[in-house]
TIKOL-916590 format. One line per 8 residues: for each residue x, y negated, z negated of C-alpha. Coordinates in steps of 0.25 Angstrom, whole numbers, padded with zeros to 4 digits. Layout:
// TIKOL-916590
X,Y,Z  ...
// end
This chain:
// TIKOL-916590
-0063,-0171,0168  -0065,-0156,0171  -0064,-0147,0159  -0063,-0131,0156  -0073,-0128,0147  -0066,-0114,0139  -0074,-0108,0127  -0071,-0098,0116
-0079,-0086,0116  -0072,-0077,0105  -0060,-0081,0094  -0057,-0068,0088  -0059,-0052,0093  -0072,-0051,0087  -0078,-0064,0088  -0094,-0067,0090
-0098,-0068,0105  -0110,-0077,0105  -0104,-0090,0104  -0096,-0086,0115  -0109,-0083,0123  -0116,-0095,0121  -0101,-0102,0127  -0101,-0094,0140
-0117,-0098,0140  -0118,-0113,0135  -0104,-0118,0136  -0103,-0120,0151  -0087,-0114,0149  -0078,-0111,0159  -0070,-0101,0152  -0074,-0093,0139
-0062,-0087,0132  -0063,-0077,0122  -0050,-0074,0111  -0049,-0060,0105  -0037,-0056,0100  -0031,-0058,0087  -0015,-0052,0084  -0021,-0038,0081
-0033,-0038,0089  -0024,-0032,0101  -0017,-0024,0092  -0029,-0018,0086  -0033,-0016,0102  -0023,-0010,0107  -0023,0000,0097  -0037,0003,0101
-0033,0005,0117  -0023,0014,0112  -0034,0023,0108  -0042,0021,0122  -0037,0013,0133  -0051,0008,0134  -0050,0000,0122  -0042,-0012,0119
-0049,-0024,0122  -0058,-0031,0111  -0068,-0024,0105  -0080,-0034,0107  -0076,-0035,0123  -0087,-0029,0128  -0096,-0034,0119  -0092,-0049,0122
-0092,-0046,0137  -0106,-0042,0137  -0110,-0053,0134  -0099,-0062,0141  -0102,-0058,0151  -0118,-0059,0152  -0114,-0073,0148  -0105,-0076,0160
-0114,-0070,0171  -0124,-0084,0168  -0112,-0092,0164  -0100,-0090,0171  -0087,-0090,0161  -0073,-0086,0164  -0069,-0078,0151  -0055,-0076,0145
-0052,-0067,0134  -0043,-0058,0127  -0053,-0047,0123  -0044,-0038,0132  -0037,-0037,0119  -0027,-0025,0123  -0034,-0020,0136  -0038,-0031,0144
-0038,-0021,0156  -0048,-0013,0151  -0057,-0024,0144  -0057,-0030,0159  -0063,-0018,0165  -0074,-0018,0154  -0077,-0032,0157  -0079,-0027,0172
-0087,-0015,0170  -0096,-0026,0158  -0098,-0034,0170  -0103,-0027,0181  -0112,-0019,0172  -0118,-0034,0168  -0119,-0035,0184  -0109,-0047,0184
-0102,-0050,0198  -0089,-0059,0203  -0084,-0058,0189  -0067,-0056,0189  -0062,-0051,0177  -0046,-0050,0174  -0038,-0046,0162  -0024,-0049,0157
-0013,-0039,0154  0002,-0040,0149  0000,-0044,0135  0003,-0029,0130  0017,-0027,0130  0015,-0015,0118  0022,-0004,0129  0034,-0014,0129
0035,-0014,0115  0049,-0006,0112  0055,-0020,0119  0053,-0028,0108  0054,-0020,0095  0066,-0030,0091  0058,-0044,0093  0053,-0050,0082
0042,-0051,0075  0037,-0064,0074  0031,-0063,0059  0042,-0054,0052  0055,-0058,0060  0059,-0043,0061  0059,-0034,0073  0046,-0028,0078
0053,-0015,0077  0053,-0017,0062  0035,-0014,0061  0031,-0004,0051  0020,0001,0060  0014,0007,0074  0017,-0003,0084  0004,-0003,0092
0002,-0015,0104  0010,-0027,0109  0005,-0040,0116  0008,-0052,0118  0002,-0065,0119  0002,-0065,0132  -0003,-0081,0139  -0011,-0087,0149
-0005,-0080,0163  -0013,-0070,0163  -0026,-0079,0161  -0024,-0088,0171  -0021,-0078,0182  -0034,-0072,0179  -0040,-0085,0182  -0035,-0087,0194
-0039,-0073,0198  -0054,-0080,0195  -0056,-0069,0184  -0069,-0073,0176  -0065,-0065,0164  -0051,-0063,0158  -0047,-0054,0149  -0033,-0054,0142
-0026,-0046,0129  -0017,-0052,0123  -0015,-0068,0127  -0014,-0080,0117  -0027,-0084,0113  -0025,-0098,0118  -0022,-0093,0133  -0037,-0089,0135
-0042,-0103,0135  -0026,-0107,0141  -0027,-0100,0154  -0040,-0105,0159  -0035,-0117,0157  -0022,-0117,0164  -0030,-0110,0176  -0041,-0122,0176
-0032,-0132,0175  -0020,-0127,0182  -0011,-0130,0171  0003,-0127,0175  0012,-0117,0165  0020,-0127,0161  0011,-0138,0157  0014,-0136,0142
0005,-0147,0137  -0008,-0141,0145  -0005,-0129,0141  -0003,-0133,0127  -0017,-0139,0128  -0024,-0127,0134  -0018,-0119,0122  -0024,-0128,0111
-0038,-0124,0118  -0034,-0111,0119  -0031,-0112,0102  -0043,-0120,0102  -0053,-0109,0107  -0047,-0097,0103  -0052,-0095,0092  -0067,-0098,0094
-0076,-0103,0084  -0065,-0107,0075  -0063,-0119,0083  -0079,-0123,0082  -0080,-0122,0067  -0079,-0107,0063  -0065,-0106,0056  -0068,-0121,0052
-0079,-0120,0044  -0077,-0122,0031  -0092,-0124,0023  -0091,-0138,0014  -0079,-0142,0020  -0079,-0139,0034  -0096,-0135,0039  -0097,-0130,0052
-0111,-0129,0057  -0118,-0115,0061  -0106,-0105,0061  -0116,-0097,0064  -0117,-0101,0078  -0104,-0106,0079  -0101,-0109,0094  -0087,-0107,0101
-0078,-0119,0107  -0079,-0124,0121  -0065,-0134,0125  -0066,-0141,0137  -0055,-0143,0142  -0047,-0151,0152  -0036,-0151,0164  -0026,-0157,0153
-0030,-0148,0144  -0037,-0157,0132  -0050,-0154,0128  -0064,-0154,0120  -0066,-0142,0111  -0082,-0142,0110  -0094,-0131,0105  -0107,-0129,0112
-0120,-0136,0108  -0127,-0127,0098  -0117,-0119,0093  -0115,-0119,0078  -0099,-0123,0074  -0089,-0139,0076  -0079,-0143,0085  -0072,-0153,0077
-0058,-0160,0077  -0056,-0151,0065  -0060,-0138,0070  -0051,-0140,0081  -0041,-0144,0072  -0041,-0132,0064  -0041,-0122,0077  -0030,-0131,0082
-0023,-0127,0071  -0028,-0113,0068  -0017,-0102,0070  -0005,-0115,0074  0007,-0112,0065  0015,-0123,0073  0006,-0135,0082  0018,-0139,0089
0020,-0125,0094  0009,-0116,0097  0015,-0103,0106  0006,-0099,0115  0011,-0089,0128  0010,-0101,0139  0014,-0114,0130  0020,-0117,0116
0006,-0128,0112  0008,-0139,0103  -0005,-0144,0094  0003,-0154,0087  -0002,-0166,0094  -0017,-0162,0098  -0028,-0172,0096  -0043,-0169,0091
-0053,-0177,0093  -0070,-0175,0091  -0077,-0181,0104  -0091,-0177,0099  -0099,-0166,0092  -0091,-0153,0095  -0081,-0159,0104  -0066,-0162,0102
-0057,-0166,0110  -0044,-0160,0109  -0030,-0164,0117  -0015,-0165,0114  -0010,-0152,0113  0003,-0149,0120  0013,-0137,0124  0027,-0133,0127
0033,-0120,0135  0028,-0107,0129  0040,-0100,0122  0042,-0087,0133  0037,-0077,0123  0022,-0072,0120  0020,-0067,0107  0017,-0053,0105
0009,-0046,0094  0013,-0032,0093  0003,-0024,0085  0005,-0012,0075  0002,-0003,0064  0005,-0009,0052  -0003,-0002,0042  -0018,0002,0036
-0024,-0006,0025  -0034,0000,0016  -0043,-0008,0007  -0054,-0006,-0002  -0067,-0016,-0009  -0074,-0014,-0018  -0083,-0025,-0027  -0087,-0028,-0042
-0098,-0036,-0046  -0103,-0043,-0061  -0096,-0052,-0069  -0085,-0040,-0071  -0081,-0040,-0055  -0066,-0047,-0056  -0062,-0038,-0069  -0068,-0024,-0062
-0059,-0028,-0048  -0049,-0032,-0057  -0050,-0016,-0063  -0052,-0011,-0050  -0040,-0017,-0046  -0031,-0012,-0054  -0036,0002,-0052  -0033,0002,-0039
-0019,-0002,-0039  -0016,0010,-0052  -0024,0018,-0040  -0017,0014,-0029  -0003,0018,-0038  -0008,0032,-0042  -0011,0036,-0029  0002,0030,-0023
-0004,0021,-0012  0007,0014,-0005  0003,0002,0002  0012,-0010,0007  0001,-0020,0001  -0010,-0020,-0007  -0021,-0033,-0012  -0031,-0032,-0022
-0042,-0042,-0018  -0055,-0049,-0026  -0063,-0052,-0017  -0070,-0066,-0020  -0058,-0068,-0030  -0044,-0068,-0024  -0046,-0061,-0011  -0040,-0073,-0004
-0031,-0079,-0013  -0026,-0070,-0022  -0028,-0072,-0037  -0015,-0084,-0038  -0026,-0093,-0031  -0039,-0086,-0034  -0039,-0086,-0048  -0037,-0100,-0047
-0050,-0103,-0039  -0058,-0092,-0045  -0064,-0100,-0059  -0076,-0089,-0059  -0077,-0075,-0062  -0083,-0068,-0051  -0093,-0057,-0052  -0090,-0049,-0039
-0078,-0046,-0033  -0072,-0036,-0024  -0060,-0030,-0024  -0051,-0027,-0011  -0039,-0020,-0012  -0031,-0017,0002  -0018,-0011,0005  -0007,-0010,0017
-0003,0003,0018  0003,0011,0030  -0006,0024,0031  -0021,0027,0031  -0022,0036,0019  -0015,0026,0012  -0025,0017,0015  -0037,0023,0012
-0033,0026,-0002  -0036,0012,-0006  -0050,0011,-0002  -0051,0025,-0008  -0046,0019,-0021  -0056,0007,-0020  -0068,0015,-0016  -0064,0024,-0029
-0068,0013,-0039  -0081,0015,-0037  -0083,0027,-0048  -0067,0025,-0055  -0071,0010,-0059  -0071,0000,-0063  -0088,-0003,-0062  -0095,-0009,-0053
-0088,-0007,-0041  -0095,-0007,-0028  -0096,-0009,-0013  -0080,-0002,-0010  -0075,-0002,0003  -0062,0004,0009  -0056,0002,0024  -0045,0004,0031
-0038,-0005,0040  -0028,-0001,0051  -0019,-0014,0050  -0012,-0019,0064  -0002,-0028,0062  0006,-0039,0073  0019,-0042,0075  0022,-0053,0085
0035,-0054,0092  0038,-0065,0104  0040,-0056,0118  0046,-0065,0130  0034,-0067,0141  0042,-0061,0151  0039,-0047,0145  0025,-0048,0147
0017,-0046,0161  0004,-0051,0163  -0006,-0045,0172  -0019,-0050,0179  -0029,-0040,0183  -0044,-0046,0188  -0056,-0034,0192  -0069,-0040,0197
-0083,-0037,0193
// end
């Protein structure tokens, strides 16, 4: 039986590229798919495309597509990725001017718009927000950008204009490996169970090298081989929509029943009802099963009719964190940062810094745990630690006096204290409200090289 062969070239914004490089190469794919945004990845874009309408798309675009497409001139590969971020448009036109500098002919690019509903904004300042319950109108902060997740429509248009590269903003992560399958295959809108099966690969490669043993690794309990050289996953799949998730020869990195079991699973709060745009997917009944070295077989998933809403991040200002480090070395380390602690808060009190919240960390001692639990697994005295302190506050001076504070210890004790540093952070926040997919309009746009 035929099969699409799909790969995963990128899991997150800033992912490495060369394991994607080597799939376009050795891995004989028919479509590569790269999935680059996070919930305030856009947000953090558009902020920078309000600056220059330039800018906008991911910051390591041009830097992937350079070697993408060196890649694809020998190896032909039909790439689909939302590294258009908040400006597809203009990451689209990049592409075009990459390619024809590379000398690269016959090559049709297209881009996706209609996530971005930020200028329709003022209409739904009284839905809810999905994580507080309250109205949208009721942020404490600068309401910067609105997008949607936005399905496969868009995708598969493009693909029936012949386009060789895609480039989206805001769709679900699952709809770039989705869309290339529902054009292959033809697979009709309403079929829920195939669509429900496409998602799953879609969840599947989304997220890269978790998939072949990255996030599974776990040293003595769980050993992965050669993460150094971790290779991406490869699912082949076919006109039902079941499959064989797979790694190429060489590569470091395991596809296992588990591995795939843990990425089924990873960001699933219900396996009955996972809300995609195009198709409510069900995992609950999904079968596993290792066929060989690197190669499981996967089928079962199922699907019911999308719910008529895409979910929308809105994106805005919430406020600034400032933090400062600084260390303490000698069998002394946990009673100076204990000391330096406690100077800071009488600190922070006399010069009146007002902060929505502040922690106090010893690094290597309850950083992660706090001390309820970390006292109970620390039976040794440690003889470095470093101490973070970081707060929430609302302005930039604020912010800046803590690391000032911290960066003071240095000469007003207590002894020893060394290697302070202080940053501040410009905190974006999300807020996810349900917008019914009526409201959006999405648009197809293909230039040629």
């Amino acid at each position: 039986m035929k099969t699409i062969r799909i790969g995963s070239g990128a899991g997150y914004g800033g992912d490495r590229i060369e394991p994607a490089i080597d799939l376009i190469q050795r891995g004989n794919l028919d479509y590569i798919i790269f999935e680059c945004l996070a919930e305030r990845t856009i947000s953090l874009a558009q902020k920078n495309k309000q600056k220059d309408p330039q800018l906008g798309y991911n910051d390591l675009f041009e830097y992937r597509f350079d070697k993408i497409l060196d890649a694809i001139k020998d190896h032909p590969v039909k790439v689909i990725t939302n590294m258009g971020a908040a400006n597809p448009k203009t990451a689209a036109y990049k592409c075009q001017s990459m390619a024809q500098e590379k000398g690269i002919k016959n090559l049709k690019i297209a881009y996706v718009e209609g996530d971005d509903i930020t200028d329709k904004l003022s209409e739904y300042m009284d839905y809810q927000v999905m994580e507080t319950g309250e109205p949208l109108n009721h942020i404490d902060g600068e309401i910067l950008s609105a997008n949607g997740y936005i399905g496969i429509k868009g995708i598969v248009e493009a693909l029936q204009n012949q386009a060789d590269i895609v480039i989206t903003g805001r769709v679900a992560d699952p709809s770039l490996a989705l869309g290339p399958l529902v054009y292959e295959w033809n697979w009709s809108m309403d079929d829920y169970d195939k669509l429900g099966k496409g998602t799953w690969i879609g969840h599947l490669l989304e997220c890269a090298g978790q998939v072949t043993g990255g996030y599974f690794a776990d040293p003595g309990y769980k050993d992965v081989p050669e993460l150094w050289n971790l290779g991406f996953p490869i699912i082949e799949v076919d006109e039902n929509g079941d499959g064989v998730v797979t790694k190429l020869e060489h590569t470091g990195g395991i596809v296992t029943e588990q591995t795939v079991k843990e990425q089924t699973l990873y960001e699933i709060q219900d396996p009955t009802k996972y809300f995609t745009p195009d198709v409510i997917a069900d995992f609950s009944h999904v079968q596993v099963q290792q066929i060989g070295k690197d190669r499981v077989k996967i089928s079962g998933a199922t699907g019911h009719a999308p719910n008529g809403y895409y979910k929308t991040s809105v994106g805005y200002h919430d406020c600034y964190i400032g933090e400062g480090q600084i260390s303490y070395g000698g069998l002394n380390a946990l009673s100076k940062a204990q000391l330096a602690k406690e100077i800071l808060e009488h600190r922070f009190e006399m010069i009146g810094l007002k902060y929505e919240e502040i922690r106090y960390d010893m690094i290597g001692m309850n950083a992660l745990y706090h001390d309820d639990i970390s006292t109970q697994m620390n039976q040794y005295t440690p003889v470095e630690v470093r101490l973070r302190v970081a707060a929430r506050v609302k302005n930039i001076a604020q912010a800046q006096m803590i690391g000032n504070e911290v960066e003071a210890l240095y000469t007003n004790g207590p002894s020893g204290g060394g290697g302070a540093v202080k940053n501040i952070k410009d905190i974006i926040s999300i807020a996810s409200i349900l917008v019914p997919v009526n409201h959006f309009h999405i648009t197809v746009h293909v230039l040629e090289v």
